[in-house]
C-alpha positions in Angstrom: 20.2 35.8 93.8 21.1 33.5 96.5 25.0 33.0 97.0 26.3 29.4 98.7 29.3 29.1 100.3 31.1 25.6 100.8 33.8 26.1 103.3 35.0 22.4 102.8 34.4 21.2 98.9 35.4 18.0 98.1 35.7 15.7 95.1 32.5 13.9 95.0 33.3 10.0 94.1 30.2 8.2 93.8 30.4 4.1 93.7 27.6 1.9 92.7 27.1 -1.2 93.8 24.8 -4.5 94.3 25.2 -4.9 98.5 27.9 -3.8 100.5 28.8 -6.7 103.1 32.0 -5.1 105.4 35.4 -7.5 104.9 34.5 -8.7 101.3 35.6 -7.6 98.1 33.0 -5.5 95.9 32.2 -4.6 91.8 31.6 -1.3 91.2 28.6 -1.1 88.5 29.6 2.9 87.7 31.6 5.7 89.2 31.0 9.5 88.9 33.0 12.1 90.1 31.8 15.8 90.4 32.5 18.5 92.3 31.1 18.1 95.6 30.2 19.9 99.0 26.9 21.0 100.6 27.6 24.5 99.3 28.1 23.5 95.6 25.3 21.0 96.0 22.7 24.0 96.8 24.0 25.8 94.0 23.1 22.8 92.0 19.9 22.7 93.5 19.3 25.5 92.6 19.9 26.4 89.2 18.2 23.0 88.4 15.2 24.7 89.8 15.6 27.6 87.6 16.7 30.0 90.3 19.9 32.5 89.9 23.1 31.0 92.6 26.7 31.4 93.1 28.8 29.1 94.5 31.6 30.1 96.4 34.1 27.8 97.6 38.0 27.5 98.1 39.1 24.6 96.1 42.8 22.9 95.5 45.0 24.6 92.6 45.6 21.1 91.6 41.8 20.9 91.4 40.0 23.3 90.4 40.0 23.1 86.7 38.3 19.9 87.3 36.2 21.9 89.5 35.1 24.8 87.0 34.9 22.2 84.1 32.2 20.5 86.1 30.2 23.1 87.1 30.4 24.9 83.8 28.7 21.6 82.4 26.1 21.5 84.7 25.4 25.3 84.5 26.4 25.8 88.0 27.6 29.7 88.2 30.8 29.4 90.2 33.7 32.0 91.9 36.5 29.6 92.9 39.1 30.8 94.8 42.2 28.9 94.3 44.0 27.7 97.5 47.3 26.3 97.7 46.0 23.2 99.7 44.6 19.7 97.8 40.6 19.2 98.2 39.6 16.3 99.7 37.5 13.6 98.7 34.0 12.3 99.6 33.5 8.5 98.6 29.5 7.8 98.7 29.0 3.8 98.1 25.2 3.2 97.2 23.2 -0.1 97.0 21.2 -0.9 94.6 18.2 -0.4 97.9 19.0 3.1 97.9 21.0 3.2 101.4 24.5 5.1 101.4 27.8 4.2 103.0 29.9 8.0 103.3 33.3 7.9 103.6 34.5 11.7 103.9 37.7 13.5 104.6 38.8 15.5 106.9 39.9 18.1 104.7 42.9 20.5 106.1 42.4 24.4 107.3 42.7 27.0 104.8 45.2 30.3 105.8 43.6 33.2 106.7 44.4 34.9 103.3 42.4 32.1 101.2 39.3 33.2 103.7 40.0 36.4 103.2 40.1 35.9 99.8 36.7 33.9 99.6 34.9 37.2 101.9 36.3 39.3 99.3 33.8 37.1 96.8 31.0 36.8 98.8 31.4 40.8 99.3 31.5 41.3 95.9 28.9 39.8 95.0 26.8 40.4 97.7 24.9 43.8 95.9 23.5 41.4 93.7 21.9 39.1 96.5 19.4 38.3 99.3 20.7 34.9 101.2 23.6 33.9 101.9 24.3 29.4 103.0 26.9 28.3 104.6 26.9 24.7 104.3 29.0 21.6 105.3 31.9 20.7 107.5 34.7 22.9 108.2 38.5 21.3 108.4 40.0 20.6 111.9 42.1 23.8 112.9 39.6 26.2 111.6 38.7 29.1 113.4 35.8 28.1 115.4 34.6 31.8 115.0 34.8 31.7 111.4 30.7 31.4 110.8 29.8 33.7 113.2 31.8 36.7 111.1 30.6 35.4 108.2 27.3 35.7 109.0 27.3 39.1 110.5 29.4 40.1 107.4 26.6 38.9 105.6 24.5 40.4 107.4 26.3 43.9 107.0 26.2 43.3 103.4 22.0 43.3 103.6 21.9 39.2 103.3 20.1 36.5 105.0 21.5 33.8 106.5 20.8 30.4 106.4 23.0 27.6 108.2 23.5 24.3 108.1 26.8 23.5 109.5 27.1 22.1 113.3 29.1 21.4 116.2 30.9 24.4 118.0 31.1 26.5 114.5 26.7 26.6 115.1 27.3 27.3 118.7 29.5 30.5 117.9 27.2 31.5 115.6 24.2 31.7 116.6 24.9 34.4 119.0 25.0 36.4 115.8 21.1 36.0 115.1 21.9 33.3 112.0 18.4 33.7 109.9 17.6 30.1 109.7 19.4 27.5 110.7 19.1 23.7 109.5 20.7 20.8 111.6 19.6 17.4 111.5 18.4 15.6 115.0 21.9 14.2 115.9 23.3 17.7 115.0 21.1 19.4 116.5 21.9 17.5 120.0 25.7 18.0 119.4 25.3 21.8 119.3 23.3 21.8 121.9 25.3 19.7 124.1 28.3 22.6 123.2 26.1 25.1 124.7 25.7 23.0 127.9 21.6 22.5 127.3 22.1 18.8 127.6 19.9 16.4 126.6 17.0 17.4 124.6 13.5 15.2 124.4 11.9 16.0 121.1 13.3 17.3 117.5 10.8 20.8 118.3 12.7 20.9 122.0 15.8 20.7 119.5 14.4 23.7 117.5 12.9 25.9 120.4 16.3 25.8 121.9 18.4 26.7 119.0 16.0 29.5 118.7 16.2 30.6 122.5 20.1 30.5 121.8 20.0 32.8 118.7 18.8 31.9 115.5 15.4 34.0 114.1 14.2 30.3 112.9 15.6 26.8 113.1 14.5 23.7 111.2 15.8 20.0 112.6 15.5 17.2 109.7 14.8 13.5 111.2 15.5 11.4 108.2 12.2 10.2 106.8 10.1 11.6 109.7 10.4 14.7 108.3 11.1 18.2 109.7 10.2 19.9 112.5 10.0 24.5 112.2 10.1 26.5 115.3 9.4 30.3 114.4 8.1 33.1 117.0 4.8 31.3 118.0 4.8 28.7 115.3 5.7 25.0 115.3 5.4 22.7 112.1 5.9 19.1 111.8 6.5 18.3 107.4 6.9 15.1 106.4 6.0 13.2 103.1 3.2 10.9 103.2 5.4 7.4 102.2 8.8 8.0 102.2 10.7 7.0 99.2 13.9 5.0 98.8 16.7 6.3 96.9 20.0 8.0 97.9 19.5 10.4 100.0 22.9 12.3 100.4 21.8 15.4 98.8 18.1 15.4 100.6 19.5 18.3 103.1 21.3 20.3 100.6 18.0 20.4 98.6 16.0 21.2 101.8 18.6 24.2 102.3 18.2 25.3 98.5 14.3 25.5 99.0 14.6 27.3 102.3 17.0 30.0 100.8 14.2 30.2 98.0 11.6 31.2 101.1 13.7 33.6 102.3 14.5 35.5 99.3 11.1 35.4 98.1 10.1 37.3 101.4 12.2 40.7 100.8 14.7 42.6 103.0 15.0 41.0 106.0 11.4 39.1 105.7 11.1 35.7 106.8 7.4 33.5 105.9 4.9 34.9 109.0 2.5 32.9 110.2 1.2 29.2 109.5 0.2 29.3 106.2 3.4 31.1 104.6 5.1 28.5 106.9 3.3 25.7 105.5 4.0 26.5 102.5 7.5 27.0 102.7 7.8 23.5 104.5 5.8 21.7 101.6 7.9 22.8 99.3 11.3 22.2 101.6 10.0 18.4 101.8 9.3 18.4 97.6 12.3 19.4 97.2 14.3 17.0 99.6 12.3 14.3 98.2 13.0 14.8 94.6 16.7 15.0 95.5 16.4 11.1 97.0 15.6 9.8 93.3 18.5 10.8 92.0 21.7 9.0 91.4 24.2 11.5 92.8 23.7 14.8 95.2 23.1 18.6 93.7 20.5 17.3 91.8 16.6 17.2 91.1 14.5 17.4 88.9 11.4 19.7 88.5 9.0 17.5 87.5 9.3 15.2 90.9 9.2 18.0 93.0 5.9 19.0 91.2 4.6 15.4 91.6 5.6 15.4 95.3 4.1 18.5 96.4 0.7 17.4 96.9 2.3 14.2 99.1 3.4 16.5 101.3 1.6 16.8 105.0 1.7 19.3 107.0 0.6 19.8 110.8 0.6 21.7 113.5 2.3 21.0 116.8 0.8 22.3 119.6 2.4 20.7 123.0 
């Protein structure tokens, strides 16, 4: 089982629209709303792929029957801890050529008994598991040391760790030997910058560094060039042949949900050795990512694109 946790949920509000052009007024062609955070997104992922998850998130009391509702009705497996602050809200304005305007919420910090409340989840259901993600943006105020114990908790409990959050919450962390960890470029760079390394010249540089700081494996996204992996001795460049247009504000949480896949697929502690187990892991990382681009709305994909994409995916070795 693979648990997610989403330190920052929000209210996914998804508008879509003909063109945006900034100033003017625009008509909205449809509107979802779903529960929404990079956590709850894996989750989605994930039991879209047929693959046991837990979501773990604290959500507004004002909100989280909304919250639960949603999930139940996409199948999502959920502990919700209330909290006595609202959720936020995540506006995502698509075009009708696939490209996404975000406009995202701060979101306020929770008190330390709501996180102590959500460790008491993760705890509990950590018996039960083999990776823990922490995904998304934390609120302003929050401890900047709150991934790093979460992650050797985790680790206590006998779980993996994947990341993908950023900043200085990545920097503390990854003195505490985070699994994997999953920046984009531009991410990537402002952690790095945090830990005084400055500028770096490539996405692997951006990798091999975050792995010399801490992490056991690190994987940097560049949009549609692809990722790059820097594990021990091994460096991968995965990319899909002709990159697709669509939305692609769930592409990372995808990627993550794969990833966590890999690692518990790999036993106790095990990570994929080598090239080929690597290669593999990547091809299916990009598949996945891809698949999530054709859809309408993040935390979703479905099976039979990621089937179709696999063989699209390339794979190759970097060696400089």
């Amino acid at each position: 089982m693979i648990l997610t946790l989403t330190p920052s949920p929000a209210l996914d509000i998804t508008y879509a629209v003909t063109s945006v052009a900034l100033g003017e007024s625009h008509r909205v062609g449809s509107v979802s709303e779903r529960a929404g955070g990079k956590g709850l997104n894996v989750a989605a992922v994930l039991s879209a792929m047929g693959r046991k998850a837990v979501a773990v998130a604290p959500v507004g009391a004002l909100e989280i029957e909304l919250f639960a509702a949603d999930l139940d009705a996409r199948r999502v497996p959920h502990r919700l801890v209330s909290s006595p602050l609202p959720t936020r809200r995540s506006v995502a304005v698509v075009e009708a050529d696939g490209r996404a305007t975000l406009l995202n919420e701060p979101g306020t910090a929770q008190s330390q008994r709501v996180w102590e409340r959500v460790a008491d989840e993760i705890a509990q259901l950590a018996p039960d598991a083999e990776v823990l993600t922490v995904s998304g943006s934390l609120p302003p105020g929050t401890d900047p040391d709150f991934v790093r114990r979460v992650t050797v908790r985790a680790h206590e409990a006998g779980l993996r760790v994947v990341l993908d959050v950023t900043g200085i919450h990545l920097t503390r962390a990854l003195g505490a030997g985070p699994d994997l960890v999953k920046p984009n470029r531009l991410e990537a760079a402002v952690t790095l910058a945090g830990l005084g390394r400055g500028e770096v010249p490539s996405v692997r540089g951006a990798a091999r560094a975050l792995v010399t700081a801490g992490a056991r494996c690190a994987v940097v996204s560049d949009g549609t060039d692809g990722l790059v992996l820097v594990h021990d001795d091994v460096s991968l460049h995965a990319y899909l042949r002709r990159p697709l247009s669509g939305n692609p504000t769930g592409a990372g949480d995808a990627l993550t949900a794969a990833l966590a896949v890999e690692l518990a697929d790999h036993g106790a502690g095990g990570l994929p050795q080598g090239r080929d187990e690597w290669a593999a892991a990547l091809r299916h990382g990009v598949a996945w990512s891809a698949a999530a681009v054709l859809q309408p709305v993040a935390g979703s994909v479905d099976p039979a694109d990621v089937d179709r994409l696999l063989p699209a995916v390339e794979i190759e070795e970097i060696r400089t």
